[in-house]
C-alpha positions as CSV (number, residue, x, y, z in Angstrom):
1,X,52.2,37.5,43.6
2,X,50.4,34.8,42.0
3,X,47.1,36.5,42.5
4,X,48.5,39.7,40.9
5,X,50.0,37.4,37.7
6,X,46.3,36.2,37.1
7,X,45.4,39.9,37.4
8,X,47.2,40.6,34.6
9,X,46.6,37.4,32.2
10,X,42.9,38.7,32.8
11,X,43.4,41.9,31.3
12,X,45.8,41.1,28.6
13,X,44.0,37.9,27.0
14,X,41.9,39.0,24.9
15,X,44.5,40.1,22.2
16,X,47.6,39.4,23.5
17,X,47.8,35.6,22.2
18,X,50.3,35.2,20.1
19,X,52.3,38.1,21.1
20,X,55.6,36.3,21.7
21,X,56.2,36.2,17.7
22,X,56.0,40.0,17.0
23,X,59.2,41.2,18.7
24,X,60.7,39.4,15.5
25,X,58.1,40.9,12.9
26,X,59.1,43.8,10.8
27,X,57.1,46.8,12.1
28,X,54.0,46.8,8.8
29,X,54.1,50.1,6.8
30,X,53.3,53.7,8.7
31,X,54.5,52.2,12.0
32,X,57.3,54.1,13.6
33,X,60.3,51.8,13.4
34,X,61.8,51.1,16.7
35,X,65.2,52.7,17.8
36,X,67.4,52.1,20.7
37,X,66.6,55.6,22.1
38,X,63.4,54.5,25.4
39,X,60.7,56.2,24.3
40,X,59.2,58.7,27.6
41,X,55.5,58.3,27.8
42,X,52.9,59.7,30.1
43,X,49.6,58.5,30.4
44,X,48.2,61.0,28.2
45,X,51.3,60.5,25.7
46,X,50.7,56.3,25.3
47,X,46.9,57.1,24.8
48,X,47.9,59.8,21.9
49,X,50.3,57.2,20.7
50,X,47.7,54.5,20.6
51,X,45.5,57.5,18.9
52,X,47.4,57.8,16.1
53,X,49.3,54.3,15.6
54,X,46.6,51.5,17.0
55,X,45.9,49.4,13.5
56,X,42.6,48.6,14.7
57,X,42.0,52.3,14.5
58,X,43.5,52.9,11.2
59,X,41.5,49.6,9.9
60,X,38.1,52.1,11.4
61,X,39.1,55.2,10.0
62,X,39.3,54.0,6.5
63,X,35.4,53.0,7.5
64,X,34.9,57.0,7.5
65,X,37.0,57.4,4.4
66,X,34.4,54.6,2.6
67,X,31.7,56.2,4.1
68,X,32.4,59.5,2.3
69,X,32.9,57.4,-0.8
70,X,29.4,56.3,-0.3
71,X,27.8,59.8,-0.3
72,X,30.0,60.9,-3.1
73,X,28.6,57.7,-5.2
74,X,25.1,58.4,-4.4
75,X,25.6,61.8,-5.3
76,X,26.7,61.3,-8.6
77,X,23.7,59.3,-9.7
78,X,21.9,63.2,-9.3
79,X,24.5,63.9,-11.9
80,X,24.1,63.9,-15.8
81,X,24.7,60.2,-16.9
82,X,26.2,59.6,-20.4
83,X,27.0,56.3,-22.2
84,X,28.1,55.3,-25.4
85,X,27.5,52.2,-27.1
86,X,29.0,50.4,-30.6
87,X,27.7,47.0,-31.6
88,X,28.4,44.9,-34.7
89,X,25.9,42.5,-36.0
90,X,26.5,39.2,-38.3
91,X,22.7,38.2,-39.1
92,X,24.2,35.1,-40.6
93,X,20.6,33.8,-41.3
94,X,18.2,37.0,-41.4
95,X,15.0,36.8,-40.2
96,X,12.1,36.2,-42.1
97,X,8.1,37.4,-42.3
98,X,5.2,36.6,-44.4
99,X,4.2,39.4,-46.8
100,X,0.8,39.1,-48.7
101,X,1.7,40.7,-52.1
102,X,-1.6,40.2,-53.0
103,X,-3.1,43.1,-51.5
104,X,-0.8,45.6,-53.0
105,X,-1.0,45.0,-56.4
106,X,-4.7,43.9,-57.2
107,X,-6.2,42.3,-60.6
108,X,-3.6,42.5,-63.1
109,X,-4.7,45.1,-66.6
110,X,-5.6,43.3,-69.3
111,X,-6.0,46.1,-71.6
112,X,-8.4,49.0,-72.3
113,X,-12.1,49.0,-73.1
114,X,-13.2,50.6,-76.7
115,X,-16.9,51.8,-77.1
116,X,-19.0,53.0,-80.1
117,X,-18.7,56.8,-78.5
118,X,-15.1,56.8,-77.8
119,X,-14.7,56.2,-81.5
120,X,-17.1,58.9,-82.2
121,X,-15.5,61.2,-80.0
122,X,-12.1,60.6,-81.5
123,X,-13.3,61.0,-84.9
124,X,-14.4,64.4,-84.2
125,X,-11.5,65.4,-82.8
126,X,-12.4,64.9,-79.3
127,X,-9.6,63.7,-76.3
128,X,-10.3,59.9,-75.5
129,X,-9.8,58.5,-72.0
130,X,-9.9,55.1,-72.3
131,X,-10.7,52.4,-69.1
132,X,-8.6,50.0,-68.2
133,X,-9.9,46.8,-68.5
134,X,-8.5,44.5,-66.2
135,X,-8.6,40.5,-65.5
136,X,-10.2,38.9,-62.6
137,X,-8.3,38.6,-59.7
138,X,-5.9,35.7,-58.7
139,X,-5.3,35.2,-55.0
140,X,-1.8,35.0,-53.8
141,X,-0.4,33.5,-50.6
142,X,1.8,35.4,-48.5
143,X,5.3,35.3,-49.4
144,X,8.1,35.5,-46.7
145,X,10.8,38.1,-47.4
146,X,13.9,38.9,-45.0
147,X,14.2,42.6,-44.5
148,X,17.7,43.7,-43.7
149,X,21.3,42.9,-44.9
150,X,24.0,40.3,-43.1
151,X,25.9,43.1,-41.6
152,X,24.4,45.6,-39.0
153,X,26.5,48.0,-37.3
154,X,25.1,50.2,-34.5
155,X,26.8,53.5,-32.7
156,X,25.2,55.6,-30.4
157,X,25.4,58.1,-27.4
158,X,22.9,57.9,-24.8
159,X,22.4,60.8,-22.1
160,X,19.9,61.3,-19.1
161,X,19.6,63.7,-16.3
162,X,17.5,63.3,-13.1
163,X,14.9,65.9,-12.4
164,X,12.8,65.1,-9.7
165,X,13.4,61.4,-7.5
166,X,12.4,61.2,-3.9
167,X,14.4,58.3,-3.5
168,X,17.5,60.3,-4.4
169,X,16.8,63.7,-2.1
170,X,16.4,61.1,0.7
171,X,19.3,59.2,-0.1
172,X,21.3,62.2,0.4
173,X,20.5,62.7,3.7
174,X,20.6,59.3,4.3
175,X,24.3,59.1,3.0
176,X,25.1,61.9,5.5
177,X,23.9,60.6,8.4
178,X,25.8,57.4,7.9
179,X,28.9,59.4,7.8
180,X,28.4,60.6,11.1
181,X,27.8,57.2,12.0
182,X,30.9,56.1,10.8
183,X,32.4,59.1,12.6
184,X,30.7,58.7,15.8
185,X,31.7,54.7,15.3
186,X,35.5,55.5,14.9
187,X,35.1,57.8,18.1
188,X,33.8,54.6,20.3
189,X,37.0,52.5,19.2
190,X,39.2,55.3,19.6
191,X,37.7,55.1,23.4
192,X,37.5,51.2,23.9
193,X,41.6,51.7,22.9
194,X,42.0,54.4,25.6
195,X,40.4,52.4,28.1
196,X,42.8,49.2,27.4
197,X,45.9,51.5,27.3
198,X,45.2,53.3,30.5
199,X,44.2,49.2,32.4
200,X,47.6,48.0,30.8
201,X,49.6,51.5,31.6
202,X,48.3,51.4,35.3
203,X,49.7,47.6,35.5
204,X,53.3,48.0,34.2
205,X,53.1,51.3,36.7
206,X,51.7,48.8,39.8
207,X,54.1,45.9,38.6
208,X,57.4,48.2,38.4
209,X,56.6,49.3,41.9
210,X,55.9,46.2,43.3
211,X,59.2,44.9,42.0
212,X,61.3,47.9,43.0
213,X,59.8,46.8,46.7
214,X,61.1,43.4,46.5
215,X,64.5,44.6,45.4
216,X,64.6,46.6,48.9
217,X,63.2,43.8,50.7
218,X,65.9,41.3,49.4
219,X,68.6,43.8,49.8
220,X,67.1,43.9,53.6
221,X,66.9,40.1,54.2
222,X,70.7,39.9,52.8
223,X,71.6,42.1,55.1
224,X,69.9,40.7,58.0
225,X,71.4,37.1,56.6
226,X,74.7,38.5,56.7
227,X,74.7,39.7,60.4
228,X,72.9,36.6,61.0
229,X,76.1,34.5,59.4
230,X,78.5,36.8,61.7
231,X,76.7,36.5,64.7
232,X,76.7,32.4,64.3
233,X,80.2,32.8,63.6
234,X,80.6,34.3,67.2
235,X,78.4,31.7,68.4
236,X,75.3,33.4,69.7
237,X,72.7,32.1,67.2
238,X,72.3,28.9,66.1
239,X,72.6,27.2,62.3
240,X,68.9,26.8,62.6
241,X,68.7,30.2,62.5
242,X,70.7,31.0,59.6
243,X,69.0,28.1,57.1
244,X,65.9,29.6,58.0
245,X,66.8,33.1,57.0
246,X,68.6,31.7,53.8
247,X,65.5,29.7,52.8
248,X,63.3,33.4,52.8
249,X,66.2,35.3,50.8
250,X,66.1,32.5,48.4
251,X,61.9,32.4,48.0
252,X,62.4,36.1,48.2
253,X,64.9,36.3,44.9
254,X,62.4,33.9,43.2
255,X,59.7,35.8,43.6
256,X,61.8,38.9,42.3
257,X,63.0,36.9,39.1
258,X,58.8,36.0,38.8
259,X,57.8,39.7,39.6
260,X,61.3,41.2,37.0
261,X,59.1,38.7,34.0
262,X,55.8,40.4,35.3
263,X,57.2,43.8,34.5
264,X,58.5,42.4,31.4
265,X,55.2,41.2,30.3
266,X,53.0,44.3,30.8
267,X,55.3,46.1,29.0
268,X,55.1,44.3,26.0
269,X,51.0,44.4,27.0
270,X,51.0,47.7,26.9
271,X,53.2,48.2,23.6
272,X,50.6,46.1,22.2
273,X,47.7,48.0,23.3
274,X,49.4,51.5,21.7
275,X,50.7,49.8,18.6
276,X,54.1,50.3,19.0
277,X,56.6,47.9,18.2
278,X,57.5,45.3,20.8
279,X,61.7,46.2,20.0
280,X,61.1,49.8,21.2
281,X,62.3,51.1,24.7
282,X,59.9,53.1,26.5
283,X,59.8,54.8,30.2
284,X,56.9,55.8,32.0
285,X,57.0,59.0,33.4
286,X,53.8,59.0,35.6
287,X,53.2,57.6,39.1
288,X,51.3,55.7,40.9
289,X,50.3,58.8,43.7
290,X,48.4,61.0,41.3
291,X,46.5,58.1,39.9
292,X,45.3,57.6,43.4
293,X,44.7,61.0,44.5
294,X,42.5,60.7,41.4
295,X,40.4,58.3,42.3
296,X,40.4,59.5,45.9
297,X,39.3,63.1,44.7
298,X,36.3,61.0,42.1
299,X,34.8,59.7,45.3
300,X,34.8,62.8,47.0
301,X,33.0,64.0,44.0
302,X,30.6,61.2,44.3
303,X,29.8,61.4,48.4
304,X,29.7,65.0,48.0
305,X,26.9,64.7,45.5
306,X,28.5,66.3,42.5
307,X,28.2,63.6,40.1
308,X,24.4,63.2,40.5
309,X,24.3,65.7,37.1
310,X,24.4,62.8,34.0
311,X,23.7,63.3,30.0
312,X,23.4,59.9,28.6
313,X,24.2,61.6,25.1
314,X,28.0,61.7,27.0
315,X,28.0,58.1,26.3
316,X,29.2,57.5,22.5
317,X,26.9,54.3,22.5
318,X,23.9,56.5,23.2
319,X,25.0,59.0,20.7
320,X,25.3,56.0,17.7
321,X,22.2,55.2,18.4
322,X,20.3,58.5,17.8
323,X,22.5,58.2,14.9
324,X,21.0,54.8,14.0
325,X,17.9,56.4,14.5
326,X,17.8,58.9,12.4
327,X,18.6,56.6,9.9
328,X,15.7,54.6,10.6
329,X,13.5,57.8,10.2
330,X,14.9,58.4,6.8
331,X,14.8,54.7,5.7
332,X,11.0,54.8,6.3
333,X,10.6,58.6,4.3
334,X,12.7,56.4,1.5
335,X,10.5,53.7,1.7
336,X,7.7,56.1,1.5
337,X,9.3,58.0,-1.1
338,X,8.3,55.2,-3.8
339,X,5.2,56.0,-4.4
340,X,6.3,59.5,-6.0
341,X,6.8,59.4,-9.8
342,X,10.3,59.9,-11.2
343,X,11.0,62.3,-14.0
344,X,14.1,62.2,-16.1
345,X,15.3,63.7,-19.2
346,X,16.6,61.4,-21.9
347,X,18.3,61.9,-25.1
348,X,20.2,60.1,-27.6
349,X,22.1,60.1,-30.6
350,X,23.6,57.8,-33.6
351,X,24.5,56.3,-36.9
352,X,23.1,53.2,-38.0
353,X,24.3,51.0,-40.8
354,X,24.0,47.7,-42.6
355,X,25.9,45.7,-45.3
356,X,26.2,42.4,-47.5
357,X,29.9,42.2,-46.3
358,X,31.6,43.3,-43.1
359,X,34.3,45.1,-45.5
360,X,31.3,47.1,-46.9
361,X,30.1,48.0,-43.3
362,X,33.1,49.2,-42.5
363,X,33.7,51.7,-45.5
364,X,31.1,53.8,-43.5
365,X,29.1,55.8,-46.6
366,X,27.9,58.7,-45.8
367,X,25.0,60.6,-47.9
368,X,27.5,61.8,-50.3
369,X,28.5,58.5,-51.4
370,X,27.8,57.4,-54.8
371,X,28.4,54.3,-56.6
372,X,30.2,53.8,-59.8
373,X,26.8,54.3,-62.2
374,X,25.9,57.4,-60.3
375,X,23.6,56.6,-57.7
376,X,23.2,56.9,-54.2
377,X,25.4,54.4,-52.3
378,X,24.8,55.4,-48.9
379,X,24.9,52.6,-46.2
380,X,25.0,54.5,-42.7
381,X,22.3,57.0,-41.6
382,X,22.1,59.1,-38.7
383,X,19.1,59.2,-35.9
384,X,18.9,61.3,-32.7
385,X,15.7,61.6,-30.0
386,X,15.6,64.2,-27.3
387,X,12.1,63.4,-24.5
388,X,10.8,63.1,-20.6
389,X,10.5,60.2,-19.2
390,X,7.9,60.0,-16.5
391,X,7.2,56.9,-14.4
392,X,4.1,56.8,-12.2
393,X,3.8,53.8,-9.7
394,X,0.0,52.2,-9.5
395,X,-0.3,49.2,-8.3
396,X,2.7,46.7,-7.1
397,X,0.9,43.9,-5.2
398,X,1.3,46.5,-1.5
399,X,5.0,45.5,-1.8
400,X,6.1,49.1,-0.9
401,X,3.0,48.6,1.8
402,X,4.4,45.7,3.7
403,X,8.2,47.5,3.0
404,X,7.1,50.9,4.9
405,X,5.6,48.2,7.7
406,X,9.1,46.4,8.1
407,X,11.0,50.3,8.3
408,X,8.6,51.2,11.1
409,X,9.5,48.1,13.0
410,X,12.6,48.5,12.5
411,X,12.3,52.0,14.0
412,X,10.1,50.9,17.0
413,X,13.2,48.4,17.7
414,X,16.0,51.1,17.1
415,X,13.4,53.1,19.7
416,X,13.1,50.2,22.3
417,X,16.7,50.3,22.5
418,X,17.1,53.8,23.9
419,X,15.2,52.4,27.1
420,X,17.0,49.6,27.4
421,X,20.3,51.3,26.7
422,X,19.7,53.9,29.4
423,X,18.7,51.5,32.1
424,X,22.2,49.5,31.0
425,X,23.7,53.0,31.7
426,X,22.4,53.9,34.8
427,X,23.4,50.1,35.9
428,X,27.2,50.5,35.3
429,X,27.3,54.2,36.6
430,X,25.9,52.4,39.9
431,X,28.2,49.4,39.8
432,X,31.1,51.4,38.8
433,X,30.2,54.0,41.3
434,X,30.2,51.1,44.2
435,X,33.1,49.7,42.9
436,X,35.3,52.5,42.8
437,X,33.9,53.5,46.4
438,X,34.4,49.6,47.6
439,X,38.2,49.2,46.3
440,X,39.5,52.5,47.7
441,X,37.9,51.3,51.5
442,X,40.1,47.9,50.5
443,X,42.9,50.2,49.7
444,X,43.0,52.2,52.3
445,X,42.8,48.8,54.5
446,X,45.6,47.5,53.0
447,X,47.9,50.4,53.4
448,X,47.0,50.7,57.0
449,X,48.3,46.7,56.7
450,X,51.2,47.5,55.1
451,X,52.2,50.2,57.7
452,X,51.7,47.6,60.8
453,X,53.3,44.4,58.9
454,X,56.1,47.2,58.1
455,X,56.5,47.8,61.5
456,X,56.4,44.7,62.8
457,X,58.9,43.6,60.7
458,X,60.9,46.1,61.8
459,X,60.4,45.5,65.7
460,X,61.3,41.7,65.3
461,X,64.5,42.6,63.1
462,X,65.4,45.0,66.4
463,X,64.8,42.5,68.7
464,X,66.5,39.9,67.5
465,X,69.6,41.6,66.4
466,X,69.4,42.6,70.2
467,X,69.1,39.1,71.0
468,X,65.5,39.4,73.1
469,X,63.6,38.1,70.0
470,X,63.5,35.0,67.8
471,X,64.6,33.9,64.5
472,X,61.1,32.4,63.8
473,X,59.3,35.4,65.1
474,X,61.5,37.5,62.3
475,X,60.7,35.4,59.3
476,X,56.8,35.7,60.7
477,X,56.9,38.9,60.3
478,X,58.8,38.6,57.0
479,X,56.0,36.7,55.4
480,X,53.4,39.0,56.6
481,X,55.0,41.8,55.2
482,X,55.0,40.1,51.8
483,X,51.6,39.1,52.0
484,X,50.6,42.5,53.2
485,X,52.7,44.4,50.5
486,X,51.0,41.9,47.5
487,X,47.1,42.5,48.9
488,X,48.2,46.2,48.5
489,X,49.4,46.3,45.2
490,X,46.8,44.1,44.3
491,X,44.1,46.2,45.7
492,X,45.9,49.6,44.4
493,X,45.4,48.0,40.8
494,X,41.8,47.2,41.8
495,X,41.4,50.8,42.4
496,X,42.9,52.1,39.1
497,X,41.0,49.7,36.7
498,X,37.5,50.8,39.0
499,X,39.1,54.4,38.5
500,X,38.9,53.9,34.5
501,X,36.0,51.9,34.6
502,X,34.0,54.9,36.3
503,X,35.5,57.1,33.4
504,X,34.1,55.1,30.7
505,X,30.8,54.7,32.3
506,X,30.1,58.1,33.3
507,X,31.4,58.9,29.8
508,X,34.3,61.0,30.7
509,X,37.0,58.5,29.5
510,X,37.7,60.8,26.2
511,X,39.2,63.1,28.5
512,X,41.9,61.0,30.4
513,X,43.6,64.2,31.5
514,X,40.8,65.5,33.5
C-alpha cells in the first residue's frame, strides 16, 4: 500500500502542490462549471476533455493566435505607409546669420560724368547717355539679420510604398514558418497533457480496483471473525484465536480507509490534469483488462518484429526542429539579404506658414488674402515632392560579414541537434521497449502470485473452519495475500505507465485509441 501511495505522489508532484485550495476556487472564465450530475469519461473522453479545457493549452494556443499576428504585422510594412504630421513653432529668439551687404550693393553713385562731346552732341540734337560717376568704395562688415517670423506652423502628409526589399520577401517566409512552429509547438503540449492524463487516468483506474479488493477482503475476514467468535463461544477455539483475527480485520479496515483517500486523491489528480473543476463528479467507464490486453498485444508487436519500421519525423520534437531549421536557413538568406539595395517610393505634401503672432498664424491666409491697403497678405504656402528613394549598402565595417557568420553557426548547431536528437530517440524507444517487455514478465509473476496466495488463503480458511488447521497458519496466509495482491497492482500500474511511455516514444501517443 505504502509503495503504491509513493507511486502516486511521484506522478502527481510536479503540479499538484497546492491543489487542496482549488475545490473552493470559483471555476476562471470558459471553464465548464461543475454540477452535481458525475461526469462519464473514457479514456479517450478525459484526454478530449483535457484537449479542449487544459489552461496550459489555452495559455499555448493564444501563442499560435500571436504568431499569426506576427505575420500579419510584418506583412503590413509591404503595405503603403501614410503619416501625417502638424507642428507649431514659437521661435521666441530667431536665429541669426551674418550677411555681407557689401557685396550686393557696390560703390555708391555720386552722379553723372559731363564731357565737351556730350554737350556737342546734345546741342545738335543728338540723344545723350550719360555715365554714372560713382564714389570709391567703402567696405562694410557683415551684418547679422534673422530670417523668419516668431511663429512657424507646419502641416504635412507623408506617403511611401516599398518596391523591392529582400529583407521583407524573406521575412515573409520567415513569419510563416514560425507559424508552423507555433503550431507544431501547441501540438507537443497538447501531447505532454495526453500523456499525464492517461498516467493519472490509469491510477484512479488501478486505485479503485485495488480498493474494491480490500472491501471483499474485509467483508471475508468479518465473516471468518464472526464464525471464529461462535465457534469460541462453543468452546473449540481459543481467545487467542479470535484477538488475532480481530487485530487483521482492524489493520485490514485501516488500510481500506488509507486506500478510500488514495482513490480520493487521484481523482482530484486526474481532474487536475484535464482541467476540470475539482467540485465535479466524474465516473470512469474504462477497465483495467483492455488496458492490459493493450500492452500485452504492443509486445507481441515488438517480439514479432513489427515495430522495427520507425520515422523519427513521428516524433513532434523531431518535427520542431526541422521547423527550427528552416528558420535558421532563412535567417541566414535574411542576413544575406542586406547587402541588396532597397527601393521605395516617397511622396509628400503640405502647407507651410509663419507669423509675428500665434493669432496671425492661425487665421491661415491663403493666396487670395489681401490686406487692408490692397496687397498681398498671404502667410501659408503650399509645397508637395513626389521621388525614389534608392539605398545601396558599401561598406559597414563587415558587420553584416561577421552577422551571416553567427546565422551559419547557428544553423550548424540547429543541424548538430538532429544527430543528437535521433540517438536520444532511438535510446528511449530501446528503454521503453525493455521496459514495457520487463513489467509485463513482473506482471504476469505477480498474478500467478496472486492466484497461489489466493489459494492458499483459501485452503487455510477450509482447514481451520474444519478444525485440522491453525489460526496462525490463516492470518499467514492473510498477509501474503495482501502483500501479493499490492505487488500486483503495483506492478499492473508499472505496466500501464511503460504502456504510455512506449506510446510517446515511438510517437504514437497522439493516437490514444489505437
Amino acid at each position: 500500500m505504502k509503495k503504491a501511495f509513493r507511486l502516486l505522489l511521484l506522478v502527481a508532484a510536479p503540479g499538484f502542490l497546492g491543489l487542496h485550495t482549488l475545490s473552493a476556487q470559483t471555476p476562471s472564465t470558459g471553464q465548464p462549471v461543475a454540477t452535481s450530475t458525475p461526469m462519464a469519461l473514457s479514456l479517450q473522453q478525459a484526454i478530449n476533455y483535457a484537449l479542449q479545457n487544459k489552461s496550459t493549452l489555452q495559455a499555448t494556443r493564444i501563442n499560435e493566435k500571436v504568431a499569426q499576428a506576427r505575420v500579419g504585422e510584418i506583412r503590413a510594412t509591404g503595405l503603403p505607409q501614410v503619416n501625417a504630421s502638424a507642428t507649431v513653432t514659437d521661435n521666441y529668439k530667431l536665429q541669426r546669420s551674418l550677411v555681407d551687404f557689401g557685396a550686393f550693393g557696390g560703390p555708391q553713385l555720386e552722379g553723372a560724368t559731363l564731357t565737351q562731346a556730350d554737350i556737342n552732341a546734345a546741342q545738335s540734337g543728338q540723344q545723350v547717355t550719360l555715365q554714372p560717376a560713382y564714389r570709391e568704395a567703402v567696405p562694410m562688415p557683415p551684418q547679422p539679420l534673422a530670417f523668419g517670423l516668431q511663429w512657424q506652423g507646419n502641416g504635412s502628409v507623408q506617403a511611401s510604398q516599398m518596391l523591392f526589399n529582400g529583407s521583407y520577401l524573406l521575412g515573409l517566409k520567415a513569419a510563416k514558418v514560425y507559424e508552423a512552429l507555433s503550431v507544431k509547438q501547441t501540438q507537443q503540449s497538447e501531447i505532454e497533457v495526453m500523456e499525464q492524463v492517461s498516467k493519472a487516468y490509469y491510477s484512479t483506474l488501478v486505485a479503485r480496483e485495488r480498493l474494491q479488493l480490500l472491501a471483499r477482503n474485509v467483508q471475508r475476514l468479518d465473516t471468518l471473525l464472526y464464525q471464529t467468535k461462535q465457534t469460541f463461544e462453543e468452546g473449540f477455539v481459543e481467545k487467542l484465536d479470535v484477538d488475532r483475527l480481530q487485530v487483521q480485520v482492524n489493520n485490514l479496515k485501516i488500510e481500506q480507509q488509507n486506500a478510500q483517500r488514495l482513490v480520493d486523491l487521484s481523482v482530484a489528480l486526474l481532474k487536475f490534469q484535464m482541467g476540470l473543476d475539482q467540485r465535479q463528479p466524474v465516473e470512469l467507464t474504462d477497465n483495467l483488462d483492455g488496458a492490459v490486453v493493450d500492452a500485452e498485444t504492443e509486445r507481441q508487436r515488438l517480439n514479432a518484429g513489427l515495430s522495427t519500421d520507425f520515422n523519427y519525423s513521428n516524433r513532434i520534437e523531431y518535427s520542431v526542429l526541422e521547423t527550427q531549421r528552416d528558420l535558421a536557413v532563412l535567417d541566414v538568406r535574411n542576413r544575406r539579404s542586406g547587402y541588396l539595395p532597397t527601393l521605395n517610393a516617397v511622396a509628400s505634401y503640405g502647407f507651410i506658414g509663419s507669423d509675428r503672432t500665434l493669432g496671425g498664424l492661425m487665421e491661415f491666409r491663403g493666396p487670395n488674402s489681401r490686406a487692408e491697403s490692397g496687397f498681398l497678405n498671404q502667410n501659408w504656402f503650399g509645397f508637395g515632392n513626389i521621388g525614389l528613394q534608392l539605398q545601396i549598402p558599401i561598406f559597414d565595417g563587415f558587420r553584416k560579414k561577421y552577422s551571416i557568420e553567427q546565422g551559419k553557426l547557428a544553423l550548424e548547431q540547429v543541424n548538430k541537434g538532429f544527430t543528437t536528437l535521433q540517438q536520444s530517440i532511438d535510446l528511449q524507444r530501446a528503454q521503453t521497449q525493455t521496459t514495457l517487455q520487463n513489467t509485463l514478465d513482473v506482471l504476469a509473476n505477480q498474478k500467478a502470485n496472486l492466484d497461489l496466495a489466493t489459494n492458499v488463503a483459501r485452503v487455510a480458511k477450509i482447514k481451520f473452519q474444519e478444525g485440522v488447521g491453525s489460526n496462525l497458519e490463516v492470518i499467514t496466509a492473510e498477509t501474503d495475500l495482501r502483500q501479493a495482491q499490492t505487488n500486483y497492482y503495483a506492478a499492473l500500474y508499472d505496466v500501464l505507465v511503460a504502456k504510455v511511455d512506449y506510446n510517446k516514444a515511438s510517437g504514437s501517443l497522439s493516437t490514444p485509441g489505437k
